[in-house]
N, C-alpha and C positions, 0 to 999 in steps of 0.2 A: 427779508420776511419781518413783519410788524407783529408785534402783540400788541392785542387790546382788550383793553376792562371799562369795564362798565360802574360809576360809582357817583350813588346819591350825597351830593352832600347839601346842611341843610347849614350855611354858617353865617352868623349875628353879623350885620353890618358893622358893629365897633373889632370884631374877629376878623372882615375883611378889610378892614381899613389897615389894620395892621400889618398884616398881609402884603396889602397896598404897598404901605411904608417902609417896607424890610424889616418890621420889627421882630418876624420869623422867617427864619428859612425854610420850611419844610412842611408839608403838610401831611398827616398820617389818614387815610382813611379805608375803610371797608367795600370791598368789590362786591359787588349783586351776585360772586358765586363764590363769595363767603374769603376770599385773599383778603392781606392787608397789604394796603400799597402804600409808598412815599414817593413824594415827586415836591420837586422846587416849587414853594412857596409862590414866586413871584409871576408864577403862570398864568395865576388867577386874576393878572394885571388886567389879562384878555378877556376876563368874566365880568360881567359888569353886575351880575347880584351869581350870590353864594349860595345859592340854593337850588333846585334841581339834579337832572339825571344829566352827568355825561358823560364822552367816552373816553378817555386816557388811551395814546397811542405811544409804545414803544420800541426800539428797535432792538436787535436781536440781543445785545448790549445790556437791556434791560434800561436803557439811558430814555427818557423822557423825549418824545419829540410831538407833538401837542394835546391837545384839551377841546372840545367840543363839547358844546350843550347840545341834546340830542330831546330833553322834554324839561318842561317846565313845574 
C-alpha cells in the first residue's frame, strides 16, 4: 500500500542547483492537506524546474519511492 501527498513547491533555480549538486540532502516541504514532509534532496535530479504541484509517492515504510509533476 502507497501513500501519497500532494505538494507545491516553488524553489529558486540557484536552490535547485544545489540540490542538483548535493549540496543538500533533504528537502522539507508542506502537503496541500497541511503535513510537513521530507524526502531526499536528490529526487529532484528528475525535476527539471522547482516549481509546481506534484505528487510524493511512499511506501508503507514511509521511505520515498517517487516524485511526479502533476501541474505546472
Amino acid at each position: 500500500m502507497y501513500q501519497r501527498m500532494r505538494v507545491v513547491l516553488n524553489i529558486s533555480s540557484h536552490k535547485l542547483s544545489q540540490y542538483y549538486e548535493g549540496a543538500a540532502d533533504s528537502v522539507v516541504a508542506t502537503a496541500t492537506d497541511g503535513r510537513t514532509v521530507k524526502f531526499p534532496a536528490n529526487v529532484l535530479r528528475s525535476v527539471v524546474q522547482g516549481d509546481g504541484m506534484f505528487e510524493l509517492t511512499f511506501d508503507k515504510r514511509n521511505k520515498f519511492v517517487s516524485i511526479r509533476r502533476i501541474s505546472d
